[in-house]
Structures are given as C-alpha cells and as structure tokens.
LOTI-359314 format. One record per residue (C-alpha): residue in one letter; residue number from 1; x, y, z. Coordinates in nm, 3 decimals. Layout:
residues N
<atom><res>A</res><n>NUM</n><c1>X</c1><c2>Y</c2><c3>Z</c3></atom>
...
END
This chain:
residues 76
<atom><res>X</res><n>1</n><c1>0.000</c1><c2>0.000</c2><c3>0.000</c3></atom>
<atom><res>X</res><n>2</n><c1>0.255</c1><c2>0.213</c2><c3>0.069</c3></atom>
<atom><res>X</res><n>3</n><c1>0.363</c1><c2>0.495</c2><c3>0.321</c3></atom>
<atom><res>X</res><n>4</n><c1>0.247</c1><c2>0.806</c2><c3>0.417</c3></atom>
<atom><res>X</res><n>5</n><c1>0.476</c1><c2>1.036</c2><c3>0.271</c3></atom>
<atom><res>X</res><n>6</n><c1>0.580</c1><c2>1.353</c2><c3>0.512</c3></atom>
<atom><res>X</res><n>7</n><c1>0.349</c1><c2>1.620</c2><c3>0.471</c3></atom>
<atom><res>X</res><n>8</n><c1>0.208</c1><c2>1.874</c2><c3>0.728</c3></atom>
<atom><res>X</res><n>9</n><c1>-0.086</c1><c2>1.831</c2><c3>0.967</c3></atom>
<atom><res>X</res><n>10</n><c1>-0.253</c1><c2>2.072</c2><c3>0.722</c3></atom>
<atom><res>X</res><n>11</n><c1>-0.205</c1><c2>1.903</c2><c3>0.444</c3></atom>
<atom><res>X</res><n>12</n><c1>-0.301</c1><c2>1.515</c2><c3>0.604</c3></atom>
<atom><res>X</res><n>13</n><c1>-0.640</c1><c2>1.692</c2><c3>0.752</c3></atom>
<atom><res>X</res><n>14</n><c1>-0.737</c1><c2>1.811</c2><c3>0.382</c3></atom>
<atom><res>X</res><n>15</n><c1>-0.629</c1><c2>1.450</c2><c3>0.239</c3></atom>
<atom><res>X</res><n>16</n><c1>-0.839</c1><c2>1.312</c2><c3>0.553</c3></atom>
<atom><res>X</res><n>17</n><c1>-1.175</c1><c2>1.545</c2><c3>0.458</c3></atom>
<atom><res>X</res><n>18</n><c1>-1.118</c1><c2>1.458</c2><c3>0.080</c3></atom>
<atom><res>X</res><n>19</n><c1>-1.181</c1><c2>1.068</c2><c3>0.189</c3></atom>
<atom><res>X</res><n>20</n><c1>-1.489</c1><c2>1.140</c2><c3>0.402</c3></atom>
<atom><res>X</res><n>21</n><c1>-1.415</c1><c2>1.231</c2><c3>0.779</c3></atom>
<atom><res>X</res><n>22</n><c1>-1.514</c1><c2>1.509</c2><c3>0.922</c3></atom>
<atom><res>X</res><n>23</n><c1>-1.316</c1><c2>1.778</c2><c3>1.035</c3></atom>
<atom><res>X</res><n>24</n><c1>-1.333</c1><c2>1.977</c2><c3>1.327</c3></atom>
<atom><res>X</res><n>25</n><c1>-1.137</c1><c2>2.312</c2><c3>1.404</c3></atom>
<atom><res>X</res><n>26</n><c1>-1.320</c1><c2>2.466</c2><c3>1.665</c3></atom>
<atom><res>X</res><n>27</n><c1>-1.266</c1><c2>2.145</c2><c3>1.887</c3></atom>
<atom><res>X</res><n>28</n><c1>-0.920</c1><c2>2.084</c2><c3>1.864</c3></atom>
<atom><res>X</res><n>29</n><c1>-0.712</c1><c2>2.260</c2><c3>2.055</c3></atom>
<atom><res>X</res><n>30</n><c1>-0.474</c1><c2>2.509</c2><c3>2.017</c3></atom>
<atom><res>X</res><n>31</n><c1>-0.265</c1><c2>2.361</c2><c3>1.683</c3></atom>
<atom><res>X</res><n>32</n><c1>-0.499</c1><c2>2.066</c2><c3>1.697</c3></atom>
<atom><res>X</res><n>33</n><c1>-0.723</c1><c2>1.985</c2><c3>1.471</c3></atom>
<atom><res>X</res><n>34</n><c1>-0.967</c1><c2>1.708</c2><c3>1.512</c3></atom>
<atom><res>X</res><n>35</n><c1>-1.116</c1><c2>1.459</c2><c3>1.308</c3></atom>
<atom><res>X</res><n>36</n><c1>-1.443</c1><c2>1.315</c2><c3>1.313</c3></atom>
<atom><res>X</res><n>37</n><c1>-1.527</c1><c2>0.954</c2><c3>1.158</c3></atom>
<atom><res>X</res><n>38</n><c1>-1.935</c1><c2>1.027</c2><c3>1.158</c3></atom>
<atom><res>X</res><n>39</n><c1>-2.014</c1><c2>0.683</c2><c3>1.122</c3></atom>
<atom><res>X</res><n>40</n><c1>-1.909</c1><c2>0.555</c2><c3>1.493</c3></atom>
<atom><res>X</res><n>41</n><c1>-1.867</c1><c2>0.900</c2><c3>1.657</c3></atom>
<atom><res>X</res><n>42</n><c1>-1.474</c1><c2>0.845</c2><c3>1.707</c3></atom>
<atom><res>X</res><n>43</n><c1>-1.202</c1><c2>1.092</c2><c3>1.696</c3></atom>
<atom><res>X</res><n>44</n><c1>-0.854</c1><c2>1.174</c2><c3>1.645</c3></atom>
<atom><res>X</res><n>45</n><c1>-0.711</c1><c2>1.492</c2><c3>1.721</c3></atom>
<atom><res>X</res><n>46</n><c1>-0.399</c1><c2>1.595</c2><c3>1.453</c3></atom>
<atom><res>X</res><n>47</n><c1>-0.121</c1><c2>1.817</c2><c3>1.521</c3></atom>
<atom><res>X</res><n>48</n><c1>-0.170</c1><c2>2.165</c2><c3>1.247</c3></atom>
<atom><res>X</res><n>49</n><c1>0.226</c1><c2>2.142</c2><c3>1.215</c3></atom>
<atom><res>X</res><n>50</n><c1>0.508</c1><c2>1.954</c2><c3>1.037</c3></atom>
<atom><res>X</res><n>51</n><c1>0.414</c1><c2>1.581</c2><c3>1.091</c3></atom>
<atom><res>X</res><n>52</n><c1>0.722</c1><c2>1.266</c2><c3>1.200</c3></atom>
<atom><res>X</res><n>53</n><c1>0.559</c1><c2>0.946</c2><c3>1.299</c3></atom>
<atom><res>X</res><n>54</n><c1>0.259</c1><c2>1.020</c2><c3>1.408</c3></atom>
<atom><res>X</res><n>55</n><c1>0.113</c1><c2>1.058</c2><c3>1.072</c3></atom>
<atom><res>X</res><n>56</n><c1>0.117</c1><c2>0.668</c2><c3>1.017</c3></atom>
<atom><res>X</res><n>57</n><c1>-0.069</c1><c2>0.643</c2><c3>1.314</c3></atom>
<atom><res>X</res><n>58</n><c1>-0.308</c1><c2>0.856</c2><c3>1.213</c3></atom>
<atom><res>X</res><n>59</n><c1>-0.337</c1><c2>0.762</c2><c3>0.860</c3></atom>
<atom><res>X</res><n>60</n><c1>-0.390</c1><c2>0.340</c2><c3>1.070</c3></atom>
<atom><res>X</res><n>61</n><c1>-0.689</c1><c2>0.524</c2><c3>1.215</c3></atom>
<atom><res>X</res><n>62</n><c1>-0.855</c1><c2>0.619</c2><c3>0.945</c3></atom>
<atom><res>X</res><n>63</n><c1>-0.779</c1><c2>0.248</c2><c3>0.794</c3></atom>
<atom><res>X</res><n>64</n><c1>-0.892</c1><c2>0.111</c2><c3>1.087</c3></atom>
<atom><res>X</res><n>65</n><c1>-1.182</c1><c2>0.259</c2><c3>1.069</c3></atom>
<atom><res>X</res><n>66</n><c1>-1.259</c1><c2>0.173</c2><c3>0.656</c3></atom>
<atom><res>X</res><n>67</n><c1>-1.111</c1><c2>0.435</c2><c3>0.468</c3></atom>
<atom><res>X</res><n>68</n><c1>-0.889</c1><c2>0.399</c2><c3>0.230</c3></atom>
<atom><res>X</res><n>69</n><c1>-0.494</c1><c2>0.426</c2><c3>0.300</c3></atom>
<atom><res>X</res><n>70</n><c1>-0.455</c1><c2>0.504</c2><c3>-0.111</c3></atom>
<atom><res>X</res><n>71</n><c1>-0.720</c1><c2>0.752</c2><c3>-0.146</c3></atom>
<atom><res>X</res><n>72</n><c1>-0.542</c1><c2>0.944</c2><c3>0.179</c3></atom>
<atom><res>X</res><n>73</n><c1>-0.226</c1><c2>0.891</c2><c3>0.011</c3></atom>
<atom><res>X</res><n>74</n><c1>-0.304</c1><c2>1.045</c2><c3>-0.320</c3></atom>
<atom><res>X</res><n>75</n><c1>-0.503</c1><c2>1.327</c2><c3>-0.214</c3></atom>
<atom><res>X</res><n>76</n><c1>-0.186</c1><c2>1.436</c2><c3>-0.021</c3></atom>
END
C-alpha cells in the first residue's frame, strides 16, 4: 500500500476530509485539529504542524476505521 509520505498536519487533515471524515477546528485545541469519523462517533485529534511518525498512526486510524490508505495517500 505504501507509506504516508511527510506532509504537514494541514495538508493530512485536507487528504483526511477529501476521503470522508469530518473535520473539526473549533474542537481541537490550540494547533490541533480534530477529526471526526461520523459513522461511529470516534475521533482523532492531529497536530496543524510539520508531521514525523505520528502521521502513520493517524493515517492506521482512518484504515482502521474503513477508509482507504490510497485515497489518503493520493489526495496528499
């Protein structure tokens, strides 16, 4: 499938929207950002800055949860 390439938190948020979750500025907080899967209700909260390992963990979330890791990975 691939890995995530680096990217910012900016930039892995818009991927993450483009798939289907739903984003959340006003509840993240300060340089947080948090994302929404509407179908169960669960979260993730993303760092808005330059992104090391915890974007693969992130990206696993979103897998985890039935979105796709390719779709996330080209829209970045």
């Amino acid at each position: 499938m691939g890995e995530v390439p680096p990217c910012t938190g900016k930039e892995l948020v818009k991927a993450l929207g483009k798939v289907g979750l739903t984003i959340n500025s006003k509840a993240g907080r300060g340089s947080h950002i948090k994302v929404i899967d509407s179908k169960t209700g669960d979260s993730t909260t993303v760092p808005y800055g330059k992104l090391s390992f915890v974007r693969e963990k992130i990206v696993k979330w979103a897998v985890d949860r039935g979105y796709s890791k390719k779709k996330i990975i080209k829209y970045l």
